[in-house]
C-alpha positions as CSV (number, residue, x, y, z in Angstrom):
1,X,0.0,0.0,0.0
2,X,3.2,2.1,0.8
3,X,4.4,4.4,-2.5
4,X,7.2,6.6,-2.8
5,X,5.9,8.2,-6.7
6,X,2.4,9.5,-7.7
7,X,1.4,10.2,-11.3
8,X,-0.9,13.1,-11.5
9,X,-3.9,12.4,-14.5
10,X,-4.7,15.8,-14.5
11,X,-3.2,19.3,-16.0
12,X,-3.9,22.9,-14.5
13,X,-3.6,23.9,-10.9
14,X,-5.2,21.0,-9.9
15,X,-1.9,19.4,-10.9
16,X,-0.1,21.7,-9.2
17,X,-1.5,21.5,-5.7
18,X,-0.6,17.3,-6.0
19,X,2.8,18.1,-7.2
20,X,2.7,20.5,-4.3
21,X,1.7,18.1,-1.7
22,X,4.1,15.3,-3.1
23,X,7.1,17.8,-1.9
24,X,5.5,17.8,1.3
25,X,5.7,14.1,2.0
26,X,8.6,13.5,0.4
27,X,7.2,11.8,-2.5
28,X,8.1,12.2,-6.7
29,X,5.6,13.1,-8.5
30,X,4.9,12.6,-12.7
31,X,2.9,15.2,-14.7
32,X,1.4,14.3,-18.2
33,X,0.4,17.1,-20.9
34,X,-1.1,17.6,-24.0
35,X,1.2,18.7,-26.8
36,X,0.0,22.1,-26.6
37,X,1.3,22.0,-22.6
38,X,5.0,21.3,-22.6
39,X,5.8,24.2,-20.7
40,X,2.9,24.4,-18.0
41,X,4.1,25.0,-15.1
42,X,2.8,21.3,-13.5
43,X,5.0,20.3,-16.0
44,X,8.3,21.9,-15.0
45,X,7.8,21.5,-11.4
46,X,6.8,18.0,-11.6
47,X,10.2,15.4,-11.0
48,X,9.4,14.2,-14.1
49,X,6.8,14.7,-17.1
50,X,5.5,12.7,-20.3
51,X,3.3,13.7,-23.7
52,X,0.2,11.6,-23.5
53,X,-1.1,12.8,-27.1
54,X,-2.1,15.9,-29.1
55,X,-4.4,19.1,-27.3
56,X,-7.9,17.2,-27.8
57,X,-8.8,15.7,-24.4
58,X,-9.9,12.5,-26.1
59,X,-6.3,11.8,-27.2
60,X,-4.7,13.2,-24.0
61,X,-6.5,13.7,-20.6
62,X,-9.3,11.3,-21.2
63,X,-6.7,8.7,-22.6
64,X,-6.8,5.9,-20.3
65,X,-4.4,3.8,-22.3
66,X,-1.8,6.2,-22.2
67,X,-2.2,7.1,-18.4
68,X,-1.4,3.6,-18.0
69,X,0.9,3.1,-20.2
70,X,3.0,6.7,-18.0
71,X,3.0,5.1,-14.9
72,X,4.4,1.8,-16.2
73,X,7.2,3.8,-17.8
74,X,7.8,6.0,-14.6
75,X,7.5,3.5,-12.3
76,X,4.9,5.4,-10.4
77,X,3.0,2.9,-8.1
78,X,0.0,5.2,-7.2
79,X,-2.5,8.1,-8.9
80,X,-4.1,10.9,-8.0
81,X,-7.0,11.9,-10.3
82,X,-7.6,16.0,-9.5
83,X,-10.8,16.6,-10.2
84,X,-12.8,16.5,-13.7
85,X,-11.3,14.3,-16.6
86,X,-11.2,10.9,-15.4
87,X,-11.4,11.8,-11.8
88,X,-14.6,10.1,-11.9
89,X,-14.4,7.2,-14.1
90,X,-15.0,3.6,-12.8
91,X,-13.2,2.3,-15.8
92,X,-10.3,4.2,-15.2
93,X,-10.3,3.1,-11.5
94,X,-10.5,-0.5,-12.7
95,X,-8.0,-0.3,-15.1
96,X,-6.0,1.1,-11.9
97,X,-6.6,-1.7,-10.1
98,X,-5.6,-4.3,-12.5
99,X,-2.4,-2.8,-12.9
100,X,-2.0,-2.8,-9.3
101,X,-1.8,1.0,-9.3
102,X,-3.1,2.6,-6.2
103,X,-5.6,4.6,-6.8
104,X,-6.2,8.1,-4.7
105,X,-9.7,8.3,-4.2
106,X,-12.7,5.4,-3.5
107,X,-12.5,2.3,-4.6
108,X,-14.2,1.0,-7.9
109,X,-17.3,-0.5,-6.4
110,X,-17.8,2.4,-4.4
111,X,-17.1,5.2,-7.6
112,X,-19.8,3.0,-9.4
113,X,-22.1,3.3,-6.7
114,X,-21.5,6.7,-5.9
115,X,-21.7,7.8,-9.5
116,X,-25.1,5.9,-10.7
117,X,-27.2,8.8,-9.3
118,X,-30.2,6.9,-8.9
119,X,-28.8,3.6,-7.1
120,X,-26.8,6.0,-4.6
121,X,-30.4,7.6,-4.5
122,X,-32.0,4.3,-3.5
123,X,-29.3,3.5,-0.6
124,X,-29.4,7.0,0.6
125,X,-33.4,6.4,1.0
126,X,-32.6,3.2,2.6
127,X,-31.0,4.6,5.3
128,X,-33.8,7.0,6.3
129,X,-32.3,10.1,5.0
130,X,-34.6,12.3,2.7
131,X,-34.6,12.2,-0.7
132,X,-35.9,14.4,-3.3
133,X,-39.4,13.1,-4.8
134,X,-39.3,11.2,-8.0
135,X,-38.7,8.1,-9.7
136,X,-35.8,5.6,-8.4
137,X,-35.5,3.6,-11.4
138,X,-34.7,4.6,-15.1
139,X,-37.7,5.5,-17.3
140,X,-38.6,4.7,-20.8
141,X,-40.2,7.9,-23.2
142,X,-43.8,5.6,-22.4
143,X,-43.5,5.4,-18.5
144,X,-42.8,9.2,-18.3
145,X,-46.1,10.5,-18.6
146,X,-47.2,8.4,-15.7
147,X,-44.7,9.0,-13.9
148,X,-45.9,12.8,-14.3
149,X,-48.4,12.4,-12.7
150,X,-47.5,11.2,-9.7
151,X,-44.8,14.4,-9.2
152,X,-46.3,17.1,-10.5
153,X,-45.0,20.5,-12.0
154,X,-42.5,21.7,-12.0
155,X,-40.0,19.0,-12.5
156,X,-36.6,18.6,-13.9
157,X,-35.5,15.5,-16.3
158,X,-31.9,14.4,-15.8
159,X,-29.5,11.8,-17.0
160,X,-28.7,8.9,-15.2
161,X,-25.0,9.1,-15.9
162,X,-22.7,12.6,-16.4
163,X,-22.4,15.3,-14.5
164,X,-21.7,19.3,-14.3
165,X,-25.2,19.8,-14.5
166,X,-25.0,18.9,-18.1
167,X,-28.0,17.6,-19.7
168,X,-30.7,18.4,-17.3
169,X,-34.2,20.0,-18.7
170,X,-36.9,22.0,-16.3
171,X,-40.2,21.2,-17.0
172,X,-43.3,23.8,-15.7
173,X,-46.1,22.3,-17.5
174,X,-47.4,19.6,-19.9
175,X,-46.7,21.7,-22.9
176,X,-43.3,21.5,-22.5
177,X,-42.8,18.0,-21.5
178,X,-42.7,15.8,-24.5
179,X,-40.2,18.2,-26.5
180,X,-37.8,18.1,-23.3
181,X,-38.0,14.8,-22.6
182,X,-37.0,14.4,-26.5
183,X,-34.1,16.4,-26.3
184,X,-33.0,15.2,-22.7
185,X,-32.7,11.9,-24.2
186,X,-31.1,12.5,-27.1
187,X,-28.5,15.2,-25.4
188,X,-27.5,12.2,-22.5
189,X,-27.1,9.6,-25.3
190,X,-24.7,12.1,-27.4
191,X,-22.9,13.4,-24.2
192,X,-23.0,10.2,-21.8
193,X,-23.3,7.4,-24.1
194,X,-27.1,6.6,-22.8
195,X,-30.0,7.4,-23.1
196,X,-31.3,7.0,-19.7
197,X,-33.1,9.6,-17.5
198,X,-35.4,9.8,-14.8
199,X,-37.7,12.3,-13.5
200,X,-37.2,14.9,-10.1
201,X,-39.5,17.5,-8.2
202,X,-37.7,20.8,-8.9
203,X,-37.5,22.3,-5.9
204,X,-38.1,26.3,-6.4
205,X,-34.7,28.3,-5.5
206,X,-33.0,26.0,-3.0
207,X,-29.7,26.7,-1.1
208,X,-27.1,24.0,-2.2
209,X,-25.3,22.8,0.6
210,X,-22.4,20.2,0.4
211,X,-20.5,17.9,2.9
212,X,-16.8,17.5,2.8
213,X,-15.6,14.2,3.9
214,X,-12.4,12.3,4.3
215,X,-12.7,8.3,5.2
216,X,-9.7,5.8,5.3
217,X,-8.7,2.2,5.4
218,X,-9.5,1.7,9.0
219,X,-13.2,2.4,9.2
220,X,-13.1,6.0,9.7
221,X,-14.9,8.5,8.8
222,X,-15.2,12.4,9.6
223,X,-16.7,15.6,8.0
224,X,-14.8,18.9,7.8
225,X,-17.8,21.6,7.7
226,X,-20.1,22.5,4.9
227,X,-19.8,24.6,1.6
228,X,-22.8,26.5,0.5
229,X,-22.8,26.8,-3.6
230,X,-26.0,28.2,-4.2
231,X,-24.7,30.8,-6.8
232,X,-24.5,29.3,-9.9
233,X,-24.8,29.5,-13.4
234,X,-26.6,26.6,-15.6
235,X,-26.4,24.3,-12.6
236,X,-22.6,24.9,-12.7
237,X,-21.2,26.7,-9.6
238,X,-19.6,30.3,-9.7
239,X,-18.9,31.4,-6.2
240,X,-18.8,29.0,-3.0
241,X,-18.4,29.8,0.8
242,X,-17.6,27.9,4.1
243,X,-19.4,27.5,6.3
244,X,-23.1,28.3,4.6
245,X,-24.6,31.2,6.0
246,X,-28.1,31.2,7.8
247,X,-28.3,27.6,8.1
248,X,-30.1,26.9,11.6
249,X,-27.6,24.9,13.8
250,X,-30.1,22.3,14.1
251,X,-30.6,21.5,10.5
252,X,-27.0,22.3,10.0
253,X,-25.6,19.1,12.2
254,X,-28.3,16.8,11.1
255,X,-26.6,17.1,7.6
256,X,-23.7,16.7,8.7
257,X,-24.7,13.7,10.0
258,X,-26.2,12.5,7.4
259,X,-23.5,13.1,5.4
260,X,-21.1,10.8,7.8
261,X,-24.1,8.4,7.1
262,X,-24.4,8.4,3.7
263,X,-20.5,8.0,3.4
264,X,-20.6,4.7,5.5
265,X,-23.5,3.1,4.2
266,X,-21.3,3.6,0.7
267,X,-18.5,2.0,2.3
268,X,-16.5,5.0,1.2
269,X,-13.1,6.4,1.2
270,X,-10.8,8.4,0.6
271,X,-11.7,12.5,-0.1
272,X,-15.7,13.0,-1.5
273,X,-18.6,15.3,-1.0
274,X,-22.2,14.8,-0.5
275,X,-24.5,17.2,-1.6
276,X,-28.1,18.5,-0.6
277,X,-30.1,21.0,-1.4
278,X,-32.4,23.1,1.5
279,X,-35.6,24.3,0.4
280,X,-37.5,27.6,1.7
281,X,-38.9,26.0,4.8
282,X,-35.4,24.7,5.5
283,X,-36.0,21.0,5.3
284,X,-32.8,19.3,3.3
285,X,-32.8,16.4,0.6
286,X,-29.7,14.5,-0.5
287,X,-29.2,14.5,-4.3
288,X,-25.5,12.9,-5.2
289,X,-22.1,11.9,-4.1
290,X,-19.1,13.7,-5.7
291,X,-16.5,10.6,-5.0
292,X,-13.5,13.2,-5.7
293,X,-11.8,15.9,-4.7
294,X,-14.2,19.2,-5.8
295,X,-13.1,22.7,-7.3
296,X,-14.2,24.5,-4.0
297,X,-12.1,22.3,-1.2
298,X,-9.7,25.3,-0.2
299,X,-12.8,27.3,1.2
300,X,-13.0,23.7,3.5
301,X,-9.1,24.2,4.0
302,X,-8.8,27.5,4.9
303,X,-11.5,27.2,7.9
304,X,-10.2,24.0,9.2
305,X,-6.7,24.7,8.8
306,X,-6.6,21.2,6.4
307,X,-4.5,20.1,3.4
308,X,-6.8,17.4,1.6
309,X,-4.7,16.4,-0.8
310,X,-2.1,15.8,1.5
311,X,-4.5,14.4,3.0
312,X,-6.1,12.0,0.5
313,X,-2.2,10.3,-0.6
314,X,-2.2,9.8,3.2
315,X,-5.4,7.8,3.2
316,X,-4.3,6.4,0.1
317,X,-1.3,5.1,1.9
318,X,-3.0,3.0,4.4
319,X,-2.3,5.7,7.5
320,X,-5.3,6.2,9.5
321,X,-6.5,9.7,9.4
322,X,-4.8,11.6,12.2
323,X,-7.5,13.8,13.3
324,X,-10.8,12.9,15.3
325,X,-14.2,14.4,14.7
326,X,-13.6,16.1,17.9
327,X,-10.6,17.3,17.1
328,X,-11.5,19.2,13.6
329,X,-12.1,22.9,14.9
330,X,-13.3,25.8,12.4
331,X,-12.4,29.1,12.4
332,X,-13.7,32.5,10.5
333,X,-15.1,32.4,6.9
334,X,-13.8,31.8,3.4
335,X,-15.3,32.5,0.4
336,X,-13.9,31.1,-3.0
337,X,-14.4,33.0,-6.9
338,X,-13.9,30.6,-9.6
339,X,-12.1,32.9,-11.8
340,X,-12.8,31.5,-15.8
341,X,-11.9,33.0,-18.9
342,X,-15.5,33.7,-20.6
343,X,-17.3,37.1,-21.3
344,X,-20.0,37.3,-18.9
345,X,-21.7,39.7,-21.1
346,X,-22.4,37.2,-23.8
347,X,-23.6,34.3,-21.9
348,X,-20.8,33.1,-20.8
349,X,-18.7,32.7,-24.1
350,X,-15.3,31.5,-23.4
351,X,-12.9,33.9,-24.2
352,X,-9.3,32.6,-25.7
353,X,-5.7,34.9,-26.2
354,X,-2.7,35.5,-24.2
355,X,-2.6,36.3,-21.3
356,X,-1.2,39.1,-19.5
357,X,-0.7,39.6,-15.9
358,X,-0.9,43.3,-14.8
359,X,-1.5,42.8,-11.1
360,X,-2.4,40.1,-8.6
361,X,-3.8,40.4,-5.3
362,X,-1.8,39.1,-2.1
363,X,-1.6,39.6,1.6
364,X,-2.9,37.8,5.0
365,X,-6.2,35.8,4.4
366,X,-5.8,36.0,0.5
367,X,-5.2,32.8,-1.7
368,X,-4.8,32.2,-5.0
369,X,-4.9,28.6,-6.9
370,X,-4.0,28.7,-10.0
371,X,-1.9,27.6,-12.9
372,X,-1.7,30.7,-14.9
373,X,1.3,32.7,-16.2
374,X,2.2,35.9,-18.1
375,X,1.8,35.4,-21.7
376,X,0.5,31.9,-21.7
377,X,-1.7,31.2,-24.5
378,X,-5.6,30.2,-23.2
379,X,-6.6,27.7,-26.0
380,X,-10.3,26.5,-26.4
381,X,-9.4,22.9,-25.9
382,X,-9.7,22.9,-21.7
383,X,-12.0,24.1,-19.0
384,X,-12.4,28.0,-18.8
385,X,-11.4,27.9,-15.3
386,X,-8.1,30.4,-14.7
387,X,-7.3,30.7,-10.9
388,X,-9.6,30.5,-7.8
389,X,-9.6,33.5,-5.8
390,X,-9.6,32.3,-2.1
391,X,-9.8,34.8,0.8
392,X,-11.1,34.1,4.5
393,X,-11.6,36.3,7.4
394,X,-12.6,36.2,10.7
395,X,-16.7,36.2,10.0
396,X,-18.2,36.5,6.4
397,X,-18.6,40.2,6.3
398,X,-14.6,40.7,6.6
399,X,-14.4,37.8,4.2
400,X,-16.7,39.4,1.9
401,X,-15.2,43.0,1.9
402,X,-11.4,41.3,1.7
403,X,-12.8,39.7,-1.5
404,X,-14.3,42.8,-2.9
405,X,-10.7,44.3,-2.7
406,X,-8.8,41.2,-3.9
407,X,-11.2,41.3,-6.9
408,X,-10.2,44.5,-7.7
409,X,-6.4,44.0,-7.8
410,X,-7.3,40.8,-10.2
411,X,-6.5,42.7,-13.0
412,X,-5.2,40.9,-16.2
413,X,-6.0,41.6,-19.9
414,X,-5.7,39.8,-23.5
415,X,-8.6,37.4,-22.4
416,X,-12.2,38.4,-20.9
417,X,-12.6,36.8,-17.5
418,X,-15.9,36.8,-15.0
419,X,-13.7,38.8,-12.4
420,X,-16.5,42.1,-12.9
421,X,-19.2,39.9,-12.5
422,X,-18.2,38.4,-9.5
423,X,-18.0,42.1,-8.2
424,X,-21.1,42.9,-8.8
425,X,-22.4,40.0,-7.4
426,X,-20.2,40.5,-3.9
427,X,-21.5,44.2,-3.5
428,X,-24.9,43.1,-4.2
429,X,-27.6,43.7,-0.8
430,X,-28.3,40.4,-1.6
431,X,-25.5,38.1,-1.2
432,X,-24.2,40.7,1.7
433,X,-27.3,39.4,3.6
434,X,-26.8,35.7,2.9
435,X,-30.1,35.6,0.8
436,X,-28.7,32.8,-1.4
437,X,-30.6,30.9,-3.8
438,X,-29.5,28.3,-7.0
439,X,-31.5,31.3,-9.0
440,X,-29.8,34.3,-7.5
441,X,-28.1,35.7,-10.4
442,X,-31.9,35.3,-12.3
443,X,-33.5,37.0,-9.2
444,X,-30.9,40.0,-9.1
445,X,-31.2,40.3,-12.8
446,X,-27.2,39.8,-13.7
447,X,-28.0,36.9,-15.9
């Protein structure tokens, strides 16, 4: 279970941070890029680095064969996913496992479990912990309608596999139904490889709360606090904070608990999140497991004084967490801008050139996590996501203001970036107050 070398399947500063916590425990790390990467900077500062294929992620990054084939060339006996890619991907996890690679995050049963949204549904139900309403098993085009019925409008169609909050349709009335449910199906057969959805009361305007744990080899199991990520764009998260703001204490530690609950029912380990969302009357519902490390974990980090990548090897390892529920203590607030190169004005287009770095904010209780460097081109081919913009401060008011500020000295040019946005939304009466909702940016009108 022991390893002294790590390949990283991964690129950006995702990459980074694991080549970052490999120099902490004295461990080598291997980077892979794309052709178009040979001079990223997870490349230079990796101990060593290989070409996995040409820029398109389905000949590089998503290339299973040739992550494989890296760590049998390196030597590397264990490796860490990052996030996105194949961070996720059972297949990946198997292939792994046959090659008696140790992988950094669950275990395959457990990733398949975990990422077939409605049998993680069913077991989560199992276990007495609310659910949103809606079917458990996958539906046919003919069982919808029924199905309809039985869960009124409004309702939201999703996919059975994917992710991202790619593919999923809202539905307010009969009118619209059949022509979603067309494309829904057709959109997760082109983007997921099936066809498969199933049907979900939308809940109007929740808060989306998520759990952050960390399980190992030895049975246990602890959470480290919760995120709110309510402000989000096309089900895809822009700004995230920790902990949430106005959640009642008492509804606060029951998901919490539930999230510990969830995790060992799942037999998980390793780093993961378990997400809910908290409707207007603040009752909460589970809706997936994230069985990976997520974008937002420094805001978790900063107010529990963690590193969870260093973390996760450790697990990985076979060492038994060294920290007791009791003995996780947070501190303050942080608040975390995902920072992606896209023109806000016109729906989010992303925005490609090179980049120039004119100023960059810095100081106590300001982080930045990030891969970027002066003049480096921003091709189309990769996520839109530059740096995350971390600050934290002793309550969420100083955290909010510090952010405000560090925005402001975020200054770069030769691509458009969401940085103004993120501005407005910070000063806006609104978020000051904590009045969060997945459809703030609709209900302020900056969308």
């Amino acid at each position: 279970m022991s390893f002294d070398k790590v390949l990283i399947a991964n690129r950006g500063e995702i990459a980074l941070r694991v080549v970052e916590a490999c120099r902490e425990l004295s461990l080598e790390s291997v980077a892979v890029f794309s052709e178009t990467e040979r001079g990223a900077p997870h490349v230079r500062l990796a101990s060593e680095s290989y070409c996995i294929g040409p820029a398109p992620v389905e000949q590089s990054y998503l290339n299973i064969p040739a992550m494989i084939s890296v760590a049998e060339i390196s030597g590397a006996q264990a490796v860490h996913p990052g996030y996105g890619f194949l961070s996720e991907n059972s297949l990946f996890v198997e292939a792994c496992e046959s090659h008696k690679l140790n992988f950094i995050g669950p275990p395959r049963k457990v990733m398949e479990l975990a990422g077939d949204k409605l049998k993680a549904k069913k077991e989560v139900a199992a276990i007495g912990i609310p659910t949103i309403p809606g079917t458990l098993d996958p539906i046919t085009v003919e069982e919808a309608e029924g199905e309809v019925k039985k869960i009124g409008y409004p309702l939201l169609i999703k996919p059975v596999l994917g992710g991202g909050g790619r593919g999923i349709r809202l539905v307010r009335n009969s009118q619209e139904f059949q022509a979603s449910l067309q494309t829904a199906c057709e959109e997760a057969r082109v983007s997921f490889g099936a066809a498969e959805i199933y049907l979900e009361k939308y809940i109007e305007n929740p808060r989306h709360v998520e759990v952050q744990i960390i399980a190992d080899k030895h049975g246990n199991i602890v959470h480290l606090g919760d995120r709110d990520c309510s402000v989000q764009r096309r089900h895809q998260k822009l700004i995230e904070e920790a902990p949430a703001p106005l959640i009642p204490t008492e509804t606060r530690n029951a998901i919490h608990q539930s999230a510990v609950d969830i995790a060992t029912a799942l037999g998980y380990e390793n780093a993961g999140t378990i997400e809910f969302l908290v409707d207007s009357e603040g009752s909460y519902y589970f809706i997936e497991v994230n069985a990976r490390i997520q974008v937002e974990h420094p805001v978790t980090e900063e107010i529990c004084n963690k590193n969870l990548i260093a973390d996760q090897i450790r697990v990985a390892m076979g060492e038994a967490l060294s920290y007791t529920q009791q003995e996780i203590e947070f501190h303050g607030h942080a608040i975390e801008c995902r920072i992606n190169t896209e023109d806000a004005t016109r729906g989010f287009l992303p925005s490609t050139g090179k980049l120039q770095i004119n100023e960059l904010p810095g100081g106590h209780g300001v982080r930045i996590d990030s891969y970027m460097y002066n003049g480096m081109d921003i091709s189309p081919y990769y996520d839109s996501l530059l740096a995350k913009l971390i600050v934290w401060g002793k309550d969420r008011e100083e955290a909010r203001i510090k952010m405000y500020g560090a925005l402001e000295r975020f200054n770069v040019e030769g691509v458009m970036t969401t940085r103004d946005l993120y501005q407005e939304i910070i000063s806006h009466p609104m978020f000051a107050a904590g009045n969060l909702g997945t459809a703030f940016l609709e209900d302020v009108g900056l969308v």
